[in-house]
N, C-alpha and C positions, 0 to 999 in steps of 0.2 A: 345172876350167875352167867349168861348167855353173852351179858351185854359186857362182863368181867373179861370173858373168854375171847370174846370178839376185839377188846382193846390191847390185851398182851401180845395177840397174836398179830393184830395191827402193829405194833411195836417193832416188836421182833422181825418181821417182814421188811417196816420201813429199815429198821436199821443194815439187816441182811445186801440190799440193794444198795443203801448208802455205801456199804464195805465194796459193793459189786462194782459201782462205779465211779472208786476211790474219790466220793466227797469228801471234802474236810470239813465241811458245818450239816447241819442237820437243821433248816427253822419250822417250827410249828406255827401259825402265823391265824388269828381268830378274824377274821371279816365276818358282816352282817352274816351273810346265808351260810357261807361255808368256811371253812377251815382251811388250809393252804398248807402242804407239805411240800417243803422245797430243798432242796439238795445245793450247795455249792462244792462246782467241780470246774477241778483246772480256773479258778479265781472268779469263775459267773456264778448267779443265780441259776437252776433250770426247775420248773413245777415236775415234783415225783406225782402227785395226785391230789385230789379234794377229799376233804369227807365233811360229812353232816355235819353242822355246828351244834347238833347236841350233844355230840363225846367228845366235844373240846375238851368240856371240865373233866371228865375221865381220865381222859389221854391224857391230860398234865395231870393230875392226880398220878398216875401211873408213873409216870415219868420222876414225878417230885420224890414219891417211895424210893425207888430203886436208889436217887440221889442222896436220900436222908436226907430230905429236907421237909419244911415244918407245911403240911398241906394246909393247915386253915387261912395259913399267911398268903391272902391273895393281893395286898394293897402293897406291900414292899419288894424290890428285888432281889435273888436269894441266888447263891452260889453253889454248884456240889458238884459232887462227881458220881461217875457209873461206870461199868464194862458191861462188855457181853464177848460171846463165844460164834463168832457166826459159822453156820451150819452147812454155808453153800457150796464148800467144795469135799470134797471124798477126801483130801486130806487130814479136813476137819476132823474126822472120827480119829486118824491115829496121832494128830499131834496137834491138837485144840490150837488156836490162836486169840488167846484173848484182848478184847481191844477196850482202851481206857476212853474214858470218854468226858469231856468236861458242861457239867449244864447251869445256862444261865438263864432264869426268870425275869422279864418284864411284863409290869400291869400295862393293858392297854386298852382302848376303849371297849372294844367287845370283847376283853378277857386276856390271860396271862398268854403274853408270846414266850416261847422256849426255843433258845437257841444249843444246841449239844455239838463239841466240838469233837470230832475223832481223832485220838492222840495216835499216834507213831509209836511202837511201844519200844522200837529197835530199830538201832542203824544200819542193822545188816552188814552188808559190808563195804558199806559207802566209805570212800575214798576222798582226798585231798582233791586230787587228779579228777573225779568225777563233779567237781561241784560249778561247775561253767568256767574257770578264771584259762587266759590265755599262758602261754607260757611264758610270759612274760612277768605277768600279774601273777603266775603260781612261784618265782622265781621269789618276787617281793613278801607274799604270804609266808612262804617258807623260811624265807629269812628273818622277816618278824616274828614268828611262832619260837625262831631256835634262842631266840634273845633273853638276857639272864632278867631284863626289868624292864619293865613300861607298858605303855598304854594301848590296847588295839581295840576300835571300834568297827562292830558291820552294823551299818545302818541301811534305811531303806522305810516306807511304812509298814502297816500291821500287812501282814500278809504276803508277804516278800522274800520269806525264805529264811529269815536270819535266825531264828532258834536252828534249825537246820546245822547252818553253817558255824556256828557255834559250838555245836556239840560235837562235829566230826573236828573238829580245834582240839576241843577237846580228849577227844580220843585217840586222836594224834600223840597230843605232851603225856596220856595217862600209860608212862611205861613203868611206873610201879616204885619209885625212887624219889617222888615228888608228892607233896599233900597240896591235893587240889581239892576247893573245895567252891559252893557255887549257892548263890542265892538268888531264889526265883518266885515267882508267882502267876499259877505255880510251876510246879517240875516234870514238863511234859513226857522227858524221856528219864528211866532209872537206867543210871550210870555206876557199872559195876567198879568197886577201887575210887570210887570219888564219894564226897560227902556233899548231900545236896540239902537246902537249910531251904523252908517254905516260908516265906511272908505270910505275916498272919496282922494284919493290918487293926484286926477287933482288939487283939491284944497288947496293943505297941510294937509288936515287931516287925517293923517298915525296913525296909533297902538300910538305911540309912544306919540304923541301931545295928540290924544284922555283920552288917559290913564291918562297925567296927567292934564285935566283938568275935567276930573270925580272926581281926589283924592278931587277938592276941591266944589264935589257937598254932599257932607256928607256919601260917601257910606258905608254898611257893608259889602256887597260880590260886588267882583268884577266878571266879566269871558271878558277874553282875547280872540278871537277866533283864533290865534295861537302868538307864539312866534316869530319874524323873524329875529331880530335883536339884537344887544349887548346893544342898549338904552333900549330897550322893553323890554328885561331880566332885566337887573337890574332895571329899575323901577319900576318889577312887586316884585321883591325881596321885594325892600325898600318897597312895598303898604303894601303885607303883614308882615315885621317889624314892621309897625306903628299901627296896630290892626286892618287890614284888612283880611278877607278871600279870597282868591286871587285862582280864575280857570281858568285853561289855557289850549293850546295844541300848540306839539314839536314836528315835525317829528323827530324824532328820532325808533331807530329801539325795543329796551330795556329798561327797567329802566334803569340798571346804567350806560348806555351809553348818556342816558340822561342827569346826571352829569357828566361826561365826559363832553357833548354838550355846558353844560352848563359854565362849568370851560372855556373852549375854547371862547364861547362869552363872556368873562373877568369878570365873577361873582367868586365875594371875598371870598374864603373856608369859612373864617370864618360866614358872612350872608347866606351863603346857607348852611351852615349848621344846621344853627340855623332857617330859615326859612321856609325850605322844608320841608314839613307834608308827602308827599307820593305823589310816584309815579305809575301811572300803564299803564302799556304797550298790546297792543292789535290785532288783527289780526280777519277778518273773514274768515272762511274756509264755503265752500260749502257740504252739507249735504247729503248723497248717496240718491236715489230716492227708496222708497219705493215702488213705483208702478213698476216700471218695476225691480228692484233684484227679486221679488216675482212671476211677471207673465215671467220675459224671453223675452220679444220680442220686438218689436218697441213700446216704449214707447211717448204716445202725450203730457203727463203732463212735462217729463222735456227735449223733444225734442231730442231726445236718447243722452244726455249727460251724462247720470247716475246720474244726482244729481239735486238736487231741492231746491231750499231755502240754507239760509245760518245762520250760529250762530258765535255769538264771542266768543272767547278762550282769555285770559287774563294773565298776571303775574302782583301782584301788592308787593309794596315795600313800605314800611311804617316804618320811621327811627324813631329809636329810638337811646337809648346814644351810643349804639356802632358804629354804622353808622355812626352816626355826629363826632364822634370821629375820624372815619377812614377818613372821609371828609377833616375833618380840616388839619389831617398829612396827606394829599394829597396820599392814597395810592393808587398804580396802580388798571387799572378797573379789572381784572383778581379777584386781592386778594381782594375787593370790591364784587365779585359776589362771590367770594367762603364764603368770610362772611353773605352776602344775603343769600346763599343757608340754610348755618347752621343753621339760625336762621329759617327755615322754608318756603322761598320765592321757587314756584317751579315755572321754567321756562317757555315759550311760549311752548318750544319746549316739556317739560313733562306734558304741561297738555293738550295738542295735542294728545301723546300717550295715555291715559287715551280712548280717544273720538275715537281715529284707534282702540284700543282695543276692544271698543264695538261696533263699528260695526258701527258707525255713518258717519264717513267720513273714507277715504282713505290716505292709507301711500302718494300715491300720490300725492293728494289736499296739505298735510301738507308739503310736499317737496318744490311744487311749491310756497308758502304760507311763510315758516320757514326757513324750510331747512330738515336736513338727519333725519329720526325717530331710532334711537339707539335701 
């Protein structure tokens, strides 16, 4: 019972701190001697603590509960979810903040790793205007967004901001006149006025099936929560050929690699030419810490990493007849990005230097992030 009380309350601690120092992941991590509690914040790793490797099994035990998930199953990977209520601030008592939380099991040599993701429960009142795009790039988003049909993709890879930036899209077009509806896996934030439909993969219901039986719930906006497949591509095409507004997300590294991606899962030049509204491509970089460039010394606020918080940096691509033009004659990505350029699209990579220039983040950050600051 001791030993009961000692891992809830381990728990509840780890997660408290994870809240404290807005992690987004949570890993539990089993090594020979000890156990490894680590925190991922602002896109690193940082060690929260050790403990004994003999309440590994406990502590995922613990953890697997709360998930409803099946504890004797140690040899397979298992998926679920949990909240909790963190306790840390004085606010806590009059207006609870419960925070969702997503966990994922792997077996691994010295025992199951658990990874628990901290969901965002609410946009607050995040903004168009607040999401990094210049004014230039908010000029283009806007104008794709107000469009009666077609295609918009944010891509970037995992961890990059784009559920984010998808939802505030969303909350944007959700003025209450429109049936939007959205398929995910799963649905990190509950979107009040929208229908949001979960992938359930055990059961046949993939991207793919889901998709096409929204087309025939009368929708006007769709959103895809990513691309994965060559059915998924093209039937996201054809939604938005038939007079749909169609949002989605690609890993992909660029915009026009994106089209690249996209030609590759067998979508036809000629409909993705004529379908694709705009692309924008993303990345968050880590923000230099204010507190300590100014004071010099061991810094508490961002744990002497030098940096603190993080922003997104953007290139967005929004075709017009020459694009679709270049599409159709299938030109190589190279002469595709140099026509991008001309017309005004400035890179991941140039509007990174903009941000090194003033002193915001680090040639560094962007290397690791992009690639080389020219």
């Amino acid at each position: 019972m001791q030993d009961d009380q000692r891992i809830i309350h381990l728990w509840q601690e780890t997660l408290e701190h994870a809240f404290l120092e807005k992690a987004t992941d949570v890993h539990i991590e089993a090594q020979e001697e000890f156990t490894h509690l680590r925190f991922r914040v602002d896109g690193s790793l940082r060690t929260y603590r050790r403990i004994k490797v003999t309440y590994h099994e406990h502590l995922c035990a613990h953890i697997k509960v709360l998930a409803q998930l099946d504890i004797a199953e140690k040899r397979l990977p298992q998926d679920g979810r949990l909240n909790f209520t963190p306790n840390t601030t004085s606010a806590a008592k009059t207006n609870p903040q419960k925070i969702d939380c997503r966990v994922s099991t792997l077996p691994t040599v010295y025992g199951e790793k658990i990874v628990v993701r901290l969901l965002t429960n609410s946009l607050g009142n995040l903004r168009l205007e607040q999401l990094g795009y210049d004014s230039e790039q908010l000029f283009k988003v806007q104008s794709s967004l107000n469009a009666p049909q077609g295609l918009i993709l944010v891509t970037g890879p995992t961890g990059s901001g784009k559920t984010l930036t998808l939802y505030t899209f969303l909350t944007l077009l959700n003025d209450g006149t429109r049936n939007i509806s959205t398929v995910e896996d799963p649905p990190e934030i509950m979107l009040s006025g929208i229908n949001q439909v979960a992938v359930n993969e055990k059961s046949g219901m993939d991207f793919a099936k889901s998709l096409r039986a929204m087309l025939r719930q009368d929708p006007d906006i769709i959103m895809i929560g990513e691309i994965r497949d060559a059915v998924t591509a093209q039937t996201a095409l054809q939604a938005a050929q038939t007079g749909h507004l169609v949002l989605a997300t690609l890993h992909t590294n660029s915009c026009v690699s994106t089209i690249t991606r996209l030609r590759y899962l067998g979508c036809e030049k000629d409909v993705l030419a004529q379908s694709l509204l705009m692309v924008t491509a993303q990345r968050l970089l880590r923000k230099r810490c204010t507190f300590c460039t100014s004071v010099g010394t061991s810094c508490n606020y961002c744990k002497n990493t030098g940096y603190l918080g993080r922003f997104a940096v953007h290139e967005v691509l929004k075709l017009d007849s020459e694009i679709r033009s270049a599409i159709e004659s299938e030109v190589y990505a190279n002469d595709l990005l140099k026509l991008a350029q001309d017309q005004g699209m400035n890179s991941l990579l140039k509007q990174s230097e903009l941000y090194v220039n003033n002193g915001i983040t680090s040639a560094e950050e962007v290397l690791s992030k992009i690639g080389c600051v020219s």
